[in-house]
Biopython code that builds the backbone (N, CA, C, O; Angstrom):
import numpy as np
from Bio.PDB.StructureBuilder import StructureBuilder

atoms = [
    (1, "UNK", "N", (93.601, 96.171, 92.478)),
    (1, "UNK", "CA", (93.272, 96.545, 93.828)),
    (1, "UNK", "C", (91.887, 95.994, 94.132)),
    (1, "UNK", "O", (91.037, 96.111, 93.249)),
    (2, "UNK", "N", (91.597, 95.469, 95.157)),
    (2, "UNK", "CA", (90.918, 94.920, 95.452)),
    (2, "UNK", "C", (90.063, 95.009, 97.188)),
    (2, "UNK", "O", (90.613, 94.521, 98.175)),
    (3, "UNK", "N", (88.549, 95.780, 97.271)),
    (3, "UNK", "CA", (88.084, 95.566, 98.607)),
    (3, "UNK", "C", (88.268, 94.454, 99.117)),
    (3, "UNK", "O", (87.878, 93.454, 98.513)),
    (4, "UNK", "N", (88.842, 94.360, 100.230)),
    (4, "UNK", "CA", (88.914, 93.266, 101.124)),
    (4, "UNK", "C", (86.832, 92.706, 101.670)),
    (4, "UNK", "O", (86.259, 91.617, 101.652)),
    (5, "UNK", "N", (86.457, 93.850, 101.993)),
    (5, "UNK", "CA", (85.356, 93.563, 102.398)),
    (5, "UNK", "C", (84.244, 93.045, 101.256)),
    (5, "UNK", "O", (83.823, 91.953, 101.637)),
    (6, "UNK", "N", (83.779, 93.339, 100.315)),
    (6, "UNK", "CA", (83.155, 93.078, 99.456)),
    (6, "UNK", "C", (83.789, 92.407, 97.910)),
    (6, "UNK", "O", (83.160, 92.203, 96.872)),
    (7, "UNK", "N", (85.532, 92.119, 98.260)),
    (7, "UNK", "CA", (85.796, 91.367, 97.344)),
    (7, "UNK", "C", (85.741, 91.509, 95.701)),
    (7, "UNK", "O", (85.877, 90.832, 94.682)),
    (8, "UNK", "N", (85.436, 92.904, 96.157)),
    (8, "UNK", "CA", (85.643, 93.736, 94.291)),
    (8, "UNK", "C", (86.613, 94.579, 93.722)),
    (8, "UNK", "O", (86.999, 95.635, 94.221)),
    (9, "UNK", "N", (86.973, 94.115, 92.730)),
    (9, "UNK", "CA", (87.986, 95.087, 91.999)),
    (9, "UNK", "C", (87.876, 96.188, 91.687)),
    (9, "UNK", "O", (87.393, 96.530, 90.608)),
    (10, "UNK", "N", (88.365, 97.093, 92.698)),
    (10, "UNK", "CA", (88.216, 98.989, 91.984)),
    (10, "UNK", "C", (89.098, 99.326, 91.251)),
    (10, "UNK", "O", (88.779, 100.211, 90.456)),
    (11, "UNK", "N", (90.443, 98.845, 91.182)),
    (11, "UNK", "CA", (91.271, 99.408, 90.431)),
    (11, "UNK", "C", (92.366, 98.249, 90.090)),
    (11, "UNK", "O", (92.513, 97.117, 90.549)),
    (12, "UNK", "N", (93.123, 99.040, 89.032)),
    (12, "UNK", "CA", (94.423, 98.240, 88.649)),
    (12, "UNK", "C", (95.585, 99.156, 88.034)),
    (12, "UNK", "O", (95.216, 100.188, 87.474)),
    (13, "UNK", "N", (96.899, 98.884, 88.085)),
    (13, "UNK", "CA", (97.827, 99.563, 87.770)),
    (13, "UNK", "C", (98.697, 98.602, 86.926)),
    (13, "UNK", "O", (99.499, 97.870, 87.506)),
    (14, "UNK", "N", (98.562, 98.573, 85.494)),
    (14, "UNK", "CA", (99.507, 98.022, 84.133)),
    (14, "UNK", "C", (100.287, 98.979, 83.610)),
    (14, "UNK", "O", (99.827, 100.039, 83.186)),
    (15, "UNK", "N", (101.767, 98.619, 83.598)),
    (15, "UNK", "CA", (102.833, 99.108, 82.801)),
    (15, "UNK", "C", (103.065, 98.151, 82.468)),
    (15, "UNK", "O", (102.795, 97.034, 82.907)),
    (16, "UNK", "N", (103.919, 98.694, 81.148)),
    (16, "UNK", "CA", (104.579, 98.215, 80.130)),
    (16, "UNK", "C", (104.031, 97.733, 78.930)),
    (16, "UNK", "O", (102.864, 97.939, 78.596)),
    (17, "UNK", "N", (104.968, 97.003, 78.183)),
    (17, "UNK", "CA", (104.384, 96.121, 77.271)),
    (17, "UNK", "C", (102.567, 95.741, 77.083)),
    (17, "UNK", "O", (101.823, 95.196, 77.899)),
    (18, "UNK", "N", (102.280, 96.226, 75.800)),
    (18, "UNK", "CA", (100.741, 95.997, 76.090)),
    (18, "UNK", "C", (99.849, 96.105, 76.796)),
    (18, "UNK", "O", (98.786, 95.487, 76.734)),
    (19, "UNK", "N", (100.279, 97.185, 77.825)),
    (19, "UNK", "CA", (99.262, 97.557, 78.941)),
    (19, "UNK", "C", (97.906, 97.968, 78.472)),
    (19, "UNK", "O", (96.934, 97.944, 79.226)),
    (20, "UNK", "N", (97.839, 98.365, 77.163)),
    (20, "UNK", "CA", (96.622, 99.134, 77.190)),
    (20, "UNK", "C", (95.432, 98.015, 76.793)),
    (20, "UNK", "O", (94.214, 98.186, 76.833)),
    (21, "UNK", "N", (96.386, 96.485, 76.287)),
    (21, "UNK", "CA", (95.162, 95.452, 75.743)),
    (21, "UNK", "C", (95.023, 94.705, 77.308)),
    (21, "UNK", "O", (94.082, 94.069, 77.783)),
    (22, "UNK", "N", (96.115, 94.994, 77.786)),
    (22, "UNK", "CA", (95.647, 93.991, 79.372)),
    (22, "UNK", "C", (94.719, 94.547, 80.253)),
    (22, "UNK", "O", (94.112, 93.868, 81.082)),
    (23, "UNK", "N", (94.538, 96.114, 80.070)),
    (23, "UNK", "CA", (93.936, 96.702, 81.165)),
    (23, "UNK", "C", (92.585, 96.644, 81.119)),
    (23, "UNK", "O", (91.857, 97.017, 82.039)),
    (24, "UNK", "N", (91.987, 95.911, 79.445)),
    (24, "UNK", "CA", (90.624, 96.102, 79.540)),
    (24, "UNK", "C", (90.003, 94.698, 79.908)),
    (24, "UNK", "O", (88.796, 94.540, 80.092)),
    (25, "UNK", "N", (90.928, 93.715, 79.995)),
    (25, "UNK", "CA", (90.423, 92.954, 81.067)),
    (25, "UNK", "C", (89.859, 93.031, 82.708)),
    (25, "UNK", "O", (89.016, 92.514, 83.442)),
    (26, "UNK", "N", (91.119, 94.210, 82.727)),
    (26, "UNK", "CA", (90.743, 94.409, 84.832)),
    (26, "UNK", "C", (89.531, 95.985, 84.247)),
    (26, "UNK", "O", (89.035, 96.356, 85.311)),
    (27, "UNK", "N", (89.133, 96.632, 83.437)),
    (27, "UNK", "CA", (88.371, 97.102, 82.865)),
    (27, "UNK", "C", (86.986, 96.664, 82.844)),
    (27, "UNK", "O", (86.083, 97.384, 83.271)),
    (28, "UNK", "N", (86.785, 95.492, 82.354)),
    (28, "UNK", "CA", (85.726, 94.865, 82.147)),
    (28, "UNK", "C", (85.307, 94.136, 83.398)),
    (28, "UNK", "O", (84.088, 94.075, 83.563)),
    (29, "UNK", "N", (85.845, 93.737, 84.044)),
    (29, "UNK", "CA", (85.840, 93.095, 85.192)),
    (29, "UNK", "C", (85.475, 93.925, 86.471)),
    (29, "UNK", "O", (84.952, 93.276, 87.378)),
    (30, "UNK", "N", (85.695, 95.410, 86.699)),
    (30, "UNK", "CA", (85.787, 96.102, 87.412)),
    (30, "UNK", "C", (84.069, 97.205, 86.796)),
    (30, "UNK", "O", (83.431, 97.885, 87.599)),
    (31, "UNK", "N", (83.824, 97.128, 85.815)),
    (31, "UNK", "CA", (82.749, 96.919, 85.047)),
    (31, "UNK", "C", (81.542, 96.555, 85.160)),
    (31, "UNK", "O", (80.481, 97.166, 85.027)),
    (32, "UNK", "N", (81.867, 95.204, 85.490)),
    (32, "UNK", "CA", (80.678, 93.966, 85.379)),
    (32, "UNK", "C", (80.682, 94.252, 87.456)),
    (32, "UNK", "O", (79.585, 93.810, 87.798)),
    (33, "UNK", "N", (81.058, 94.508, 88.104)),
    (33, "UNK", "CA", (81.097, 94.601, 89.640)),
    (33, "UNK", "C", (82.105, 92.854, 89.744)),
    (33, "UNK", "O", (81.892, 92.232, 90.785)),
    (34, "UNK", "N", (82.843, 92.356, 88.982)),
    (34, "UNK", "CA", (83.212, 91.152, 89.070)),
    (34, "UNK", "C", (84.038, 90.937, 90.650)),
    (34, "UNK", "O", (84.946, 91.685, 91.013)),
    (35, "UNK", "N", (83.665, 90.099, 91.242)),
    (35, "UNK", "CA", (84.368, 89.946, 92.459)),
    (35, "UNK", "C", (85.978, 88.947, 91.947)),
    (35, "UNK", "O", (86.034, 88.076, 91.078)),
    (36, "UNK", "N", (87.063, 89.434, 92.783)),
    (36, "UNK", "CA", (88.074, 88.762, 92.516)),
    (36, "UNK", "C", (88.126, 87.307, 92.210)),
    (36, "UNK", "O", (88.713, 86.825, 91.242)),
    (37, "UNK", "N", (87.422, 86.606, 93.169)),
    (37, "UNK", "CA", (87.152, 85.324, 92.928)),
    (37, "UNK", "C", (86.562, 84.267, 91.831)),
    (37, "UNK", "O", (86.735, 83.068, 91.610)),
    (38, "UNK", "N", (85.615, 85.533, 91.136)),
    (38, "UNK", "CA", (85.320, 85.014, 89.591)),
    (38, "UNK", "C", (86.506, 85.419, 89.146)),
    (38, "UNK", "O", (87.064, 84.418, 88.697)),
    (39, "UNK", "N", (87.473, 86.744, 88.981)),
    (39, "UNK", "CA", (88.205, 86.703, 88.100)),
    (39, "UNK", "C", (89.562, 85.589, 88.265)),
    (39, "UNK", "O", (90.216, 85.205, 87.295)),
    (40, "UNK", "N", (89.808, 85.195, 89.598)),
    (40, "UNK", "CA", (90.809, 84.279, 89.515)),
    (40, "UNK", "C", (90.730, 83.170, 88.704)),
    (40, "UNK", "O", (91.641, 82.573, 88.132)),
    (41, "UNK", "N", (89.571, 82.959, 88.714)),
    (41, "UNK", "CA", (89.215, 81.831, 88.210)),
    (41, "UNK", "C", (88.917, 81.482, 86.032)),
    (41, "UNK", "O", (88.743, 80.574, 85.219)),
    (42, "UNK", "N", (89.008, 82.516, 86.107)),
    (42, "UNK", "CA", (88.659, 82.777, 84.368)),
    (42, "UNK", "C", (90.020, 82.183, 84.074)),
    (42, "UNK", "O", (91.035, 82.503, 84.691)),
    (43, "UNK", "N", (89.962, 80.951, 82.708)),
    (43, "UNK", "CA", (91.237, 80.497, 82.101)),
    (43, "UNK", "C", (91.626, 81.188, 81.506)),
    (43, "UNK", "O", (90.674, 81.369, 80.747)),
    (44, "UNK", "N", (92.981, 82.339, 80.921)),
    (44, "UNK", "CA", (92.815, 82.990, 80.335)),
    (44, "UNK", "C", (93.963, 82.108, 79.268)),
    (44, "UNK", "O", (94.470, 81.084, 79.727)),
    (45, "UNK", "N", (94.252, 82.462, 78.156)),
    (45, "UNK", "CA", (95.003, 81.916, 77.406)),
    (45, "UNK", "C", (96.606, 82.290, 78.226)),
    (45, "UNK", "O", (96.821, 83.161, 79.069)),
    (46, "UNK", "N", (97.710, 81.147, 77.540)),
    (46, "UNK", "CA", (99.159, 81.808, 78.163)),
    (46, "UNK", "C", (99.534, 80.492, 77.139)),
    (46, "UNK", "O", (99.044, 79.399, 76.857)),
    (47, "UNK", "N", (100.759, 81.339, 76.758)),
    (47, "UNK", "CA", (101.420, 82.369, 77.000)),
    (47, "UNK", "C", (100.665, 83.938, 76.153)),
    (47, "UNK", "O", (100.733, 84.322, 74.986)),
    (48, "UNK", "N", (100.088, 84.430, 77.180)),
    (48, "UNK", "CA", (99.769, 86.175, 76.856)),
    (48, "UNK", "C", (100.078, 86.809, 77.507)),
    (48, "UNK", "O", (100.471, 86.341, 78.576)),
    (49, "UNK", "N", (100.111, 88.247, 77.315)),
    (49, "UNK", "CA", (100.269, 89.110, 78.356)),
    (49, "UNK", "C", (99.317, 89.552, 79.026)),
    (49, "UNK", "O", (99.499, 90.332, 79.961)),
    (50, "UNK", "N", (97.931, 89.051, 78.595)),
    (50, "UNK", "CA", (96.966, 89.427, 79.583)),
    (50, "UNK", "C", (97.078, 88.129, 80.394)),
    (50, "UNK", "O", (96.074, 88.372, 81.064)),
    (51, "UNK", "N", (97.422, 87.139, 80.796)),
    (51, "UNK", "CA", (97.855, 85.763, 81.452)),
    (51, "UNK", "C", (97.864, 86.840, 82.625)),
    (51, "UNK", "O", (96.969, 86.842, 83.470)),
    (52, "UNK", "N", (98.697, 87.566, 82.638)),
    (52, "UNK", "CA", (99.103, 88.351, 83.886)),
    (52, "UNK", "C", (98.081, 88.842, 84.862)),
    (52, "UNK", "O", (98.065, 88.931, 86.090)),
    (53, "UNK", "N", (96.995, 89.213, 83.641)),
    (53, "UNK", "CA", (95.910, 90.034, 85.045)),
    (53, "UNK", "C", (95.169, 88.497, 85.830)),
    (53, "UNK", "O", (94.767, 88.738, 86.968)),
    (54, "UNK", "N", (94.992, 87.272, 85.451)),
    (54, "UNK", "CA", (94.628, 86.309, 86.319)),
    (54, "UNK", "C", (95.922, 85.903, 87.552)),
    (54, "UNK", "O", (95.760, 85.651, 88.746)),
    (55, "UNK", "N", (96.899, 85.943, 86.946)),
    (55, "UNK", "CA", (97.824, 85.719, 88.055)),
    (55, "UNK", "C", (97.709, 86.936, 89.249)),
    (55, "UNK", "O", (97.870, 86.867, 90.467)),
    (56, "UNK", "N", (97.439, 87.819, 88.562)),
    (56, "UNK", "CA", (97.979, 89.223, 89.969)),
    (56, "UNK", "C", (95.837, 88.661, 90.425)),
    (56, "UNK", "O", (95.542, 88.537, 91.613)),
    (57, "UNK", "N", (95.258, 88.539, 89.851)),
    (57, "UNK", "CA", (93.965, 87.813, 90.856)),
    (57, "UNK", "C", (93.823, 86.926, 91.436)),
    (57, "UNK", "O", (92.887, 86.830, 92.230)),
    (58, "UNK", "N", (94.484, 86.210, 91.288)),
    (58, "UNK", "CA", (94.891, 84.629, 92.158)),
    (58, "UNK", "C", (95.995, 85.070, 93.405)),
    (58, "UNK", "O", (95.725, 84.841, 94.584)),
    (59, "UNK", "N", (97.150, 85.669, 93.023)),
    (59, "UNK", "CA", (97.892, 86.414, 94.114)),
    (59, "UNK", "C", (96.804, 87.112, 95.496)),
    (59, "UNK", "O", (96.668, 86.804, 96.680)),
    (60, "UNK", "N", (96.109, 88.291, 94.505)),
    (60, "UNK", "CA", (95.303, 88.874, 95.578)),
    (60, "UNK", "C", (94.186, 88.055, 96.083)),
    (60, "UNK", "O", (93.907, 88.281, 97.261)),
    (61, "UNK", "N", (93.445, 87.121, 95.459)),
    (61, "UNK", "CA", (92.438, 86.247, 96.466)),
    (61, "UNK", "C", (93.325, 85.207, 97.515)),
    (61, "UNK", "O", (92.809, 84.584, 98.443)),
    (62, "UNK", "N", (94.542, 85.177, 97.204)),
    (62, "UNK", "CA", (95.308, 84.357, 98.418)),
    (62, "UNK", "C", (96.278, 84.906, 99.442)),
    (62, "UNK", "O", (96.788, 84.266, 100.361)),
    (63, "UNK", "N", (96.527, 86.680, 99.035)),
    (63, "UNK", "CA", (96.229, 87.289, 100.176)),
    (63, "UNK", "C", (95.143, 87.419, 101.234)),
    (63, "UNK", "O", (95.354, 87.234, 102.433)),
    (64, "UNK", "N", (93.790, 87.799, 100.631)),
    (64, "UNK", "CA", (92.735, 87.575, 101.065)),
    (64, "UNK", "C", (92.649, 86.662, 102.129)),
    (64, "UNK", "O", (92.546, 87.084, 103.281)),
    (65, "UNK", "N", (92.684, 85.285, 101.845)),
    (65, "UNK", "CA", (92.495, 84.321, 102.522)),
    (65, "UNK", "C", (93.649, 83.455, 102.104)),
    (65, "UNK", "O", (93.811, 82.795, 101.078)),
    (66, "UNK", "N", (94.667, 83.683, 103.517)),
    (66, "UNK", "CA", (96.372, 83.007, 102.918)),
    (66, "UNK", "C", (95.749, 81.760, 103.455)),
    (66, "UNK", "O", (96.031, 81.852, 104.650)),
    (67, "UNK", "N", (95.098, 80.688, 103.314)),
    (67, "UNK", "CA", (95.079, 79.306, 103.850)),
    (67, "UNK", "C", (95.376, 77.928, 102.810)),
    (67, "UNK", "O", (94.745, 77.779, 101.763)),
    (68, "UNK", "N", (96.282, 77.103, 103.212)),
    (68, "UNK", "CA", (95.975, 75.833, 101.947)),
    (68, "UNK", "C", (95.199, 75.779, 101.264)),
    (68, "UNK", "O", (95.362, 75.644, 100.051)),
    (69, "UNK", "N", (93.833, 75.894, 101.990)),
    (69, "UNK", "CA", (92.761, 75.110, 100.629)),
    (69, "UNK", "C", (92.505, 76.409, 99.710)),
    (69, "UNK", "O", (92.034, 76.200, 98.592)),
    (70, "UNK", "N", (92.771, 77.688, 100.084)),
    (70, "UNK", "CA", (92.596, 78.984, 98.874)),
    (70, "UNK", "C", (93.812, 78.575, 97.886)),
    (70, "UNK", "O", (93.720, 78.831, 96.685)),
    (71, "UNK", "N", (95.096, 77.851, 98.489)),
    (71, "UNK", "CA", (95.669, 78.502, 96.964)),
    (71, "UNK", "C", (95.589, 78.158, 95.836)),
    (71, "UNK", "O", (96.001, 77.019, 95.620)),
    (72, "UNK", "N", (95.112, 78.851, 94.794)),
    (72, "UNK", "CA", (94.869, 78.724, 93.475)),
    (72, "UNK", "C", (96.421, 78.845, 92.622)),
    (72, "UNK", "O", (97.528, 79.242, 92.984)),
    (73, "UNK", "N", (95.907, 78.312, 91.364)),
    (73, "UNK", "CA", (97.146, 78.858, 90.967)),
    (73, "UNK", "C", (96.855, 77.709, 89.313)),
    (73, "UNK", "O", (96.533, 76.530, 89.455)),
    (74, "UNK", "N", (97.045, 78.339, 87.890)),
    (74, "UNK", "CA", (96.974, 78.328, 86.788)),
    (74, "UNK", "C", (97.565, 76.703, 86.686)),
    (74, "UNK", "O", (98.166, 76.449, 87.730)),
    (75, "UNK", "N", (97.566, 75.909, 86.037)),
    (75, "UNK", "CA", (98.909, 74.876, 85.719)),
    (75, "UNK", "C", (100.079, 74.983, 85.118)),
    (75, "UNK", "O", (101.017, 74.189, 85.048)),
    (76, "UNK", "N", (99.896, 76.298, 84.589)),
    (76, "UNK", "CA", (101.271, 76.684, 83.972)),
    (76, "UNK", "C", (102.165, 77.447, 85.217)),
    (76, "UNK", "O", (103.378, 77.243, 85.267)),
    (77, "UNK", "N", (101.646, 78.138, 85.995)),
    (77, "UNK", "CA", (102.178, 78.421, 87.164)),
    (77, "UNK", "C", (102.622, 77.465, 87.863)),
    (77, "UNK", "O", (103.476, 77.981, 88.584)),
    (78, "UNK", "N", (102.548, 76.180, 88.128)),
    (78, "UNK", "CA", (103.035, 75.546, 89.028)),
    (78, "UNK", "C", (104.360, 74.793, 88.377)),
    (78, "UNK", "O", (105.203, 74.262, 89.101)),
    (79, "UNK", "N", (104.468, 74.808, 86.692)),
    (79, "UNK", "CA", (105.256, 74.607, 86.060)),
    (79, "UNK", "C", (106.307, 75.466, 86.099)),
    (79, "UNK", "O", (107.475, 75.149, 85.876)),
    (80, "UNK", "N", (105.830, 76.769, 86.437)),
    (80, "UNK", "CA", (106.631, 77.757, 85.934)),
    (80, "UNK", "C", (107.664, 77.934, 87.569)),
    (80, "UNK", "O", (108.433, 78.888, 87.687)),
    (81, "UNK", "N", (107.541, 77.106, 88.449)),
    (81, "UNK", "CA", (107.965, 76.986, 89.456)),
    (81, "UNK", "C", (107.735, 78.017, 90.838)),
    (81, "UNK", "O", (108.282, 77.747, 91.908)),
]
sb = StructureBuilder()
sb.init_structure("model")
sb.init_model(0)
sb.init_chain("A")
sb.init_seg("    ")
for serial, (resi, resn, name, xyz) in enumerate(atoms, 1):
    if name == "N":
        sb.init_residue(resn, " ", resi, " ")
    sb.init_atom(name, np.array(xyz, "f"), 0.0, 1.0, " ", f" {name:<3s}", serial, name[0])
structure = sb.get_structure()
C-alpha cells in the first residue's frame, strides 16, 4: 500500500508461501521511509519469492502514474509475457 501523495509505503499484505521471508523486504522498506519508486527499482533476484514484492512495486508506481514513459517492468517480466 502505498501514499499516493508522498509516495511511501505504509503497508503490505503477503500470503502464502514464504510470506514471512518476503514481508521483510516491504518491512525494511517501509522502515527506511523508502518511497515506491526506489523500491521498484531494486533488482531483486528471480526466480524468488521475494521477486514478487518488486513486481507488486512496479504495478503500484504505474498505477501512480499510468503513462508510457512510467512503465517499468523487470526483464523477466516482459518474458514472462
Amino acid at each position: 500500500m502505498v501514499d499516493r501523495a508522498s509516495r511511501r509505503i505504509f503497508g503490505a499484505h503477503i500470503v502464502g508461501e514464504q510470506a514471512v521471508e518476503v514481508v521483510q523486504i516491504a518491512a525494511v522498506a517501509m522502515r527506511a521511509g523508502m518511497p515506491v519508486d526506489a523500491l521498484a527499482e531494486v533488482e531483486l533476484a528471480y526466480p524468488t519469492y521475494t521477486a514478487i514484492v518488486g513486481l507488486a512495486a512496479r504495478r503500484a508506481l504505474n498505477d501512480l502514474e499510468p503513462t508510457p514513459q512510467r512503465r517499468m517492468a523487470a526483464e523477466w517480466e516482459h518474458r514472462a509475457g
